[in-house]
C-alpha positions as CSV (number, residue, x, y, z in Angstrom):
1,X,-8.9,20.2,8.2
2,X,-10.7,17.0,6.8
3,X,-10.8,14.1,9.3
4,X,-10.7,12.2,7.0
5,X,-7.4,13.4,5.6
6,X,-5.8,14.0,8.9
7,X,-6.3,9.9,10.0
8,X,-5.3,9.1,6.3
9,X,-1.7,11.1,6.8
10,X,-1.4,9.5,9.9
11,X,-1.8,6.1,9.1
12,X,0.1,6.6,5.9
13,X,2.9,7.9,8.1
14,X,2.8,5.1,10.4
15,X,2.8,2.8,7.6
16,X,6.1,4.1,6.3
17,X,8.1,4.4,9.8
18,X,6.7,0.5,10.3
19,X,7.5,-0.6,6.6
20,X,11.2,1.4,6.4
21,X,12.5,0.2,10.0
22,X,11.1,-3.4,9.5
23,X,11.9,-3.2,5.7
24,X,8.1,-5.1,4.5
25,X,4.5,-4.8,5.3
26,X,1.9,-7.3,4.3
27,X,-1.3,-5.8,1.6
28,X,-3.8,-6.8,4.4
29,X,-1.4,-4.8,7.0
30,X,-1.6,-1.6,4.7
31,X,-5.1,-1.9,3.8
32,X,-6.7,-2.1,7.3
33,X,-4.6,1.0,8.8
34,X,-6.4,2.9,6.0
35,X,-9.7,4.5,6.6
36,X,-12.5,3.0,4.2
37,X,-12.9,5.1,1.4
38,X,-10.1,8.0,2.3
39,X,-8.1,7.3,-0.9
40,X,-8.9,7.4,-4.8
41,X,-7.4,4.5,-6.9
42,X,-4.5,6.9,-8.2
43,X,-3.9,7.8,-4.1
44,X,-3.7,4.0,-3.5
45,X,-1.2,3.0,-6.2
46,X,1.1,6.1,-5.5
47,X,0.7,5.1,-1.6
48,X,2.0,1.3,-3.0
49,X,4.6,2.9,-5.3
50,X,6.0,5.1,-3.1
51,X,6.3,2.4,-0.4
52,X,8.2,-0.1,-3.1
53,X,10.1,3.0,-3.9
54,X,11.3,3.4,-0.2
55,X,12.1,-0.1,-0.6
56,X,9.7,-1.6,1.0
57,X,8.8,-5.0,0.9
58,X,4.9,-5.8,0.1
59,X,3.7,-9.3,0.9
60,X,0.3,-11.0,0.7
61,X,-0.5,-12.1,3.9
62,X,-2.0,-15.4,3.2
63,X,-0.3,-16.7,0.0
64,X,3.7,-14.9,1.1
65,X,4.2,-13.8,-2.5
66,X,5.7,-10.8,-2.6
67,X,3.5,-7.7,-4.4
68,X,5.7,-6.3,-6.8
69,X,3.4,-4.1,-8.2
70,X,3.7,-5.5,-12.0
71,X,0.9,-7.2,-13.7
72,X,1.8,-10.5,-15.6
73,X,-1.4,-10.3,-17.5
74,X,-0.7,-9.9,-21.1
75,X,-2.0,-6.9,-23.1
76,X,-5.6,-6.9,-23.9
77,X,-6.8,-9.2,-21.1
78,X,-8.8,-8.6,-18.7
79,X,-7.7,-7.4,-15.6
């Protein structure tokens, strides 16, 4: 197996125990249990999705908004 997948699962797994029994995790919090470079962009936002999905909370550590997931930019802007 992959080491690389293996510490991905397990910190993906550790991420959702944490998130579900304490019902939110910070970006910064989810974003430094991850190995550099072990997920794709499309990994990353099903990771986030599935977490909001679980119904977890997803804060930014230093501003406390919450992460919703939903971009207010308009159509056409850039990102």
């Amino acid at each position: 197996m992959d080491p690389r997948i293996g510490k991905t699962y397990l910190a993906r797994k550790e991420l959702f125990h944490k998130g579900i029994q304490e019902g939110r995790l910070t970006v910064q919090e989810i974003e430094r249990a991850l190995p550099p470079g072990s997920l794709t962009p499309a990994e990353r936002w099903l990771l986030y999705y599935s977490l909001r999905a679980a119904r977890v909370e997803i804060l930014d550590e230093v501003t406390g908004e919450v992460d919703t997931g939903i971009s207010l930019q308009s159509e056409g802007s850039p990102p």
